[in-house]
N, C-alpha and C positions, 0 to 999 in steps of 0.2 A: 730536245734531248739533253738532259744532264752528262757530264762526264762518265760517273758510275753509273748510269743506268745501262739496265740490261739489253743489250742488243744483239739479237739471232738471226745472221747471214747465211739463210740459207744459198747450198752451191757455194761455200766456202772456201773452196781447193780451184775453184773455177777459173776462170780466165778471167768476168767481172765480180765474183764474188769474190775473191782474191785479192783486185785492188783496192773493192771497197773496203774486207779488214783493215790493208794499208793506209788506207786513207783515214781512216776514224782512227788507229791508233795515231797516225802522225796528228792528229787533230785533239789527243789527249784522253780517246776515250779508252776505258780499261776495263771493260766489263762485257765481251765478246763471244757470244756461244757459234759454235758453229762443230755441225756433225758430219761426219763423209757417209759417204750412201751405205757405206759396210755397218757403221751405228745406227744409222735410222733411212730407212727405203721409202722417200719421198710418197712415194704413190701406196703405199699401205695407211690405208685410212686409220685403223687403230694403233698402230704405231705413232704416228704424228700427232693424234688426238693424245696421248701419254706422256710423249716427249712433252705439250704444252704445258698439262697439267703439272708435270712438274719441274720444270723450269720457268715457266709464268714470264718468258719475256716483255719488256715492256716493248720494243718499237722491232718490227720487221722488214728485214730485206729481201726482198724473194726475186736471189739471182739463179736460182737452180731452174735448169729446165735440159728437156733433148735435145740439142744442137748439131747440125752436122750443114754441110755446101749442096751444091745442086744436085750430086750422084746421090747423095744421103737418102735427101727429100726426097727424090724421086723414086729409091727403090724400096724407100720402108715409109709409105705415109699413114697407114693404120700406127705404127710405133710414134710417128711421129705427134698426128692428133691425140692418141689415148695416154701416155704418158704422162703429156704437156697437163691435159684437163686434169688426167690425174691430182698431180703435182700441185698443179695450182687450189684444186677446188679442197683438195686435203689442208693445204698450210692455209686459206682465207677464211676456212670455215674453222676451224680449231685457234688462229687471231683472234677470230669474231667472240667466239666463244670462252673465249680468256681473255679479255679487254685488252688486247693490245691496244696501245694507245695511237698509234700511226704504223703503219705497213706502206711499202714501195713494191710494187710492181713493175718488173723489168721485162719488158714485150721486142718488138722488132719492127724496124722500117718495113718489113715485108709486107705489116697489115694493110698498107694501101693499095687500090689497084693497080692494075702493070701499068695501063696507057693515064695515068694521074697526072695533071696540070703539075709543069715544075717550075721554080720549085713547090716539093708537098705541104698544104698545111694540114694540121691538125684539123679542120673540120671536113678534109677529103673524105676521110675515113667512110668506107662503106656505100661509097658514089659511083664504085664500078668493079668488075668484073677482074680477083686476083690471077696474078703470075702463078698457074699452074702446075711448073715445076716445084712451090714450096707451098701448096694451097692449104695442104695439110696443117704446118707449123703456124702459118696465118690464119687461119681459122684459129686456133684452139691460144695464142697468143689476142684475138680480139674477146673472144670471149673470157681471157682472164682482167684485160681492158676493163669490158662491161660489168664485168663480176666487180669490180672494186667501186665503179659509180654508183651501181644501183643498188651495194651495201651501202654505200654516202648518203644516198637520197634516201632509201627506207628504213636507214637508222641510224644515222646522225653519226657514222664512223669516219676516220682519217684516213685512209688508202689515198693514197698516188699511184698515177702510172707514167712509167716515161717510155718512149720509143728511141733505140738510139738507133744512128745509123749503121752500117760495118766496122764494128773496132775490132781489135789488133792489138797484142804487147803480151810481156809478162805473162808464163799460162797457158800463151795460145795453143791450138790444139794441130800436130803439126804430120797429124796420119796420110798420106796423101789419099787416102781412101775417102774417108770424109771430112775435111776440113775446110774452109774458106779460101776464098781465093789469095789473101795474102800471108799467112801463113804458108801454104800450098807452093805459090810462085818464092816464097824466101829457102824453101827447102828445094824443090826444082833446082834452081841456082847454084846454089853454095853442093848440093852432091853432084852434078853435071863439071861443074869448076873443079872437085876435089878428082873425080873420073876423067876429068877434061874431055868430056865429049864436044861436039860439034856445033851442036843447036839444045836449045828447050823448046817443049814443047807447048803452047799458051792455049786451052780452053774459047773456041770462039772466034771469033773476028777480029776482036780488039777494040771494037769499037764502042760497046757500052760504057755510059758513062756513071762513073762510082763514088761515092763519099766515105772517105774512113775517120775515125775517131780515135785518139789514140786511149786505152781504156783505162786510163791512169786520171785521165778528163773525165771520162765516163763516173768513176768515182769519183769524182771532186765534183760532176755536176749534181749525185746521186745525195750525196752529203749536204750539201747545198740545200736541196729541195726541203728532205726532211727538217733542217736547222730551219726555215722561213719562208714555205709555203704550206699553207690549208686552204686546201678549196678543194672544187673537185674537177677540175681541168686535167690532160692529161698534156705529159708535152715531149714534142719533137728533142733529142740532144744528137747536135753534132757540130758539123764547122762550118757549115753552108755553103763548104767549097768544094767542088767534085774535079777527076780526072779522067782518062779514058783509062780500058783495062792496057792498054797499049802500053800509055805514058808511064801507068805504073811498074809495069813488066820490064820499061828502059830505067827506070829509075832503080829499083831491086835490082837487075844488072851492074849496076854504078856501083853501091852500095856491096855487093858482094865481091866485086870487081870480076865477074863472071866475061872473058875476051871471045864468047862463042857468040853463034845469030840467033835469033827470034824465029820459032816459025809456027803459024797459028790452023790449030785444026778447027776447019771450017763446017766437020761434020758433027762437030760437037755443039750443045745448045749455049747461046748467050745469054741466055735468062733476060730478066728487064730490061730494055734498050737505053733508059735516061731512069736514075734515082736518089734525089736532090733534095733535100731536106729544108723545109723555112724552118728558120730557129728563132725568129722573131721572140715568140713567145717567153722561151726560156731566157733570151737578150732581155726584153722587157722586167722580167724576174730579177734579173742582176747578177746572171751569168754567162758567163763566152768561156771559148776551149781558147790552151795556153801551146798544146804540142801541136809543134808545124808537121808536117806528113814525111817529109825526107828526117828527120832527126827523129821520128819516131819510130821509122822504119829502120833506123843504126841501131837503138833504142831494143828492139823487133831482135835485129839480127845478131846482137853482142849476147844476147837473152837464148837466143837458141843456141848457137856455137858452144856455151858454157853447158847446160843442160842436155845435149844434144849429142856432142860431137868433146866432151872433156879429156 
């Protein structure tokens, strides 16, 4: 990518499409398209087809997608799958069709199966049977996967796809209705602390074990990829370092300075038991994450306080 060339982030306003503008500007680049869904509705085929034709980006980011935590997935997975595909198959086929010269595909740890060999590599994929609380989002995240290789192989295009693990930062999405679990657990906290109640309340047993990323890496590995890898591999991005949900819920405590107890509802589901990422791949590439999890999580919570709570 040249400095001025044209680059269109879709999911802009997002959580990773957001750090990735950030990141290419701090990287010099000045020539940035990006539309919020009120301009252009992802999932409407002839709109997207328009927007190409006449913006003719040269390289693509496709951070846009449905997003939500376990309750989400679980009580809307028609929305979840049809969107996803939507979305996807709208912006890779109107690339295709406009020579984008490289596109990134932004997918999700979820693609591998629940009970996966940890940590997961890259060629797990599709070796067993997914976590059915997000099967939906998984499913329709592998086949945007597939959609970018088997344009590689049958015609000789640039597409990447990476998988990150759970990231977090700047953006994040902080609804308790549907949100992840660390956004979720940083708002829990900090309004329990300002109400001073007694205890929070934690999703689960505590005992699954988790890998976050902070999304600011996430960008910096996304930028990365595009600047000096072609091939057609896809790959694992994270830390390679996991926590239980437990240690995290004491650490966010710390961190908010929240002086209440923990107490964990066990009729609520855990989702995958262990999900740990090999990042080999992307190491081998000549990348590694720089934000540790406790200062990404200050990072996390100085970012909502302001936006949040001003």
């Amino acid at each position: 990518m040249n400095k001025d060339s044209k680059i269109y982030v879709a999911g802009h306003r997002g959580l990773v499409g957001s750090a990735i503008v950030r990141n290419l500007e701090s990287k010099g680049y000045t020539n940035i398209v990006g539309k919020t869904h009120k301009e252009l509705d992802l999932t409407n085929q002839f709109a997207v087809c328009k927007f190409f034709e006449e913006q003719k980006p040269e390289y693509v980011f496709l951070a846009a997608a449905k997003v939500g935590g376990i309750g989400a997935n679980s009580n809307y997975p028609a929305d979840f799958i049809m969107e996803n595909e939507l979305i996807q198959c709208n912006v890779i086929k109107s690339s295709f069709k406009n020579n984008v010269k490289k596109l990134m595909f932004l997918g999700s740890s979820c693609i591998y199966p629940k009970m996966c060999p940890q940590p997961i590599k890259e060629e797990y994929l599709l070796s067993g049977y997914l976590e059915p609380t997000n099967e939906a989002y998984a499913l329709a995240k592998i086949s945007g996967l597939k959609m970018c290789q088997f344009f590689n192989t049958q015609y000789g295009t640039h597409y990447i796809s990476v998988m990150p693990t759970n990231l977090y930062g700047p953006n994040d999405n902080y609804d308790l209705n549907n949100s992840h679990v660390m956004p979720a657990l940083i708002r829990k906290f900090h309004e329990a602390k300002i109400k001073n109640e007694p205890y929070v309340e934690v999703w689960g047993t505590g005992k699954p074990l988790r890998e976050f990323l902070h999304v600011d890496d996430m960008a910096d590995a996304c930028t990365f990829l595009m600047e000096n890898y072609d091939g057609n591999d896809f790959f694992n991005v994270g830390t390679g370092k996991e926590i239980s949900i437990k240690e995290l819920a004491e650490m966010i405590k710390e961190v908010t300075e929240y002086k209440g107890e923990l107490r964990f509802n066990t009729d609520k589901p855990d989702g995958t038991p262990r999900k740990l990422l090999d990042v080999s791949r992307l190491e081998k590439a000549g990348w590694k994450y720089k934000v540790e999890l406790k200062d990404g999580i200050k990072d996390s919570y100085e970012w909502f306080m302001k936006n949040y709570y001003i």
